[in-house]
C-alpha positions as a Markdown table, in Angstrom:
| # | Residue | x | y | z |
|---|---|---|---|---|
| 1 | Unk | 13.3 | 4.4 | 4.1 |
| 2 | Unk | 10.5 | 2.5 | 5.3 |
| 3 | Unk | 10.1 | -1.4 | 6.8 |
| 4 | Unk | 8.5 | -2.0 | 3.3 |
| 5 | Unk | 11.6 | -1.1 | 1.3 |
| 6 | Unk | 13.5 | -3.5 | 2.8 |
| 7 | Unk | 11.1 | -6.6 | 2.2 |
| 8 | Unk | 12.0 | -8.7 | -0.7 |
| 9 | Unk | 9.1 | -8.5 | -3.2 |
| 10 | Unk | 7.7 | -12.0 | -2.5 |
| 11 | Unk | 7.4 | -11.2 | 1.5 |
| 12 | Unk | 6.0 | -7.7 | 0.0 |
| 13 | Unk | 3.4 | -9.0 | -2.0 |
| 14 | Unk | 2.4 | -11.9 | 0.2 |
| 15 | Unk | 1.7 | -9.0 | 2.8 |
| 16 | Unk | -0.2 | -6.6 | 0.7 |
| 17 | Unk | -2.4 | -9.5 | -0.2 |
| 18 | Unk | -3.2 | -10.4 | 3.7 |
| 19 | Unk | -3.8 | -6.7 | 4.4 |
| 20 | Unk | -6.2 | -6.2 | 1.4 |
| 21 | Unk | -7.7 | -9.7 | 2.7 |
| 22 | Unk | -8.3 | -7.9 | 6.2 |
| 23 | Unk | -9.2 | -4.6 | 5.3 |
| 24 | Unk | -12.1 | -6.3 | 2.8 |
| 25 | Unk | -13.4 | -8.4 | 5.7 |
| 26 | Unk | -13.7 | -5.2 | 8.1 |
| 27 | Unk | -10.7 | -7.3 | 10.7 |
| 28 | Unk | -8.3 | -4.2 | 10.8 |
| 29 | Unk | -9.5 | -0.9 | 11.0 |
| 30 | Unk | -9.4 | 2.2 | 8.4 |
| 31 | Unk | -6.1 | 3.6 | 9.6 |
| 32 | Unk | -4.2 | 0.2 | 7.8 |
| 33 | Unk | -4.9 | 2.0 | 4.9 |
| 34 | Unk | -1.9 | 4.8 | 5.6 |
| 35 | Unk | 0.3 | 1.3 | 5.9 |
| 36 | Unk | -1.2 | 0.3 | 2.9 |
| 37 | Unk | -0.2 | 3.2 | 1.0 |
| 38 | Unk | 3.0 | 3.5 | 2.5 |
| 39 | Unk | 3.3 | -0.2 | 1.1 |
| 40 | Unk | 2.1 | 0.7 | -2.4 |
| 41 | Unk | 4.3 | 3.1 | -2.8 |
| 42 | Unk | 6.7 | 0.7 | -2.5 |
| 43 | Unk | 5.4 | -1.6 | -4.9 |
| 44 | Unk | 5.2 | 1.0 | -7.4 |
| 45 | Unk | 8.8 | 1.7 | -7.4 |
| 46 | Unk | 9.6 | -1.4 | -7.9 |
| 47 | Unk | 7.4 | -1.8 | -10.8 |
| 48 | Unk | 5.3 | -4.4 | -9.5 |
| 49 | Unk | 1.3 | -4.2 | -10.3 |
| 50 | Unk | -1.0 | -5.2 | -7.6 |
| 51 | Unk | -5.0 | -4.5 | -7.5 |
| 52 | Unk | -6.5 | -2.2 | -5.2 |
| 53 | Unk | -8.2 | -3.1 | -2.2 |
| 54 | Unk | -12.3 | -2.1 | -2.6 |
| 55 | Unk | -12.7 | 1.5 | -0.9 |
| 56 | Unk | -9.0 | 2.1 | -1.1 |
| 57 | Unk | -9.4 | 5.8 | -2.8 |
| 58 | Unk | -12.0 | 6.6 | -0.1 |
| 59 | Unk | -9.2 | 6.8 | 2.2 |
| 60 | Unk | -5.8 | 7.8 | 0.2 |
| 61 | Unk | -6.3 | 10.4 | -2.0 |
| 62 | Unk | -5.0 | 9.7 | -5.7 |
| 63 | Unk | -2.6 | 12.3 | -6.1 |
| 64 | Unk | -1.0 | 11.9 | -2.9 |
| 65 | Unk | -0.2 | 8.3 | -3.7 |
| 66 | Unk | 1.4 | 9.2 | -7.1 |
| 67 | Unk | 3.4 | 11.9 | -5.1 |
| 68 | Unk | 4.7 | 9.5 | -3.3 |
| 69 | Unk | 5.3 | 7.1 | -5.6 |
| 70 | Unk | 7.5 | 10.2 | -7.7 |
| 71 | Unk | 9.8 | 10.0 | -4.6 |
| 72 | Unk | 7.6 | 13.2 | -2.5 |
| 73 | Unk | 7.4 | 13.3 | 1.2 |
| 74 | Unk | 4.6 | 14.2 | 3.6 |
């Protein structure tokens, strides 16, 4: 269980959006991108649909994400 799972989904969303903000402005570095797909994962088991941030599948590969997402650890 991660910090993210227990974050009710308005406090989850409202921080996806200001990492997404910061990662498209170039503030925080690449490596917010593992917390961001830590995060996501999150969101998708919840069933919640947020848009990727611009670059995002440069970093976390695709299939990783889903496997995550399907309950797989890494």
């Amino acid at each position: 269980m991660t910090l993210y799972d227990k974050l009710p989904n308005d406090f989850l969303i409202q921080f996806y959006d200001e990492i997404k903000r910061n990662i498209e402005s170039g503030i925080v570095s690449n490596s917010m991108y593992y917390e961001l797909a830590l995060l996501i994962t999150v969101v998708l088991e919840r069933g919640l649909d947020l848009e990727e941030p611009q670059g995002f599948e440069r970093f976390i590969d695709q299939q990783i994400l889903n496997a995550l997402a399907n309950g797989a650890s890494l």
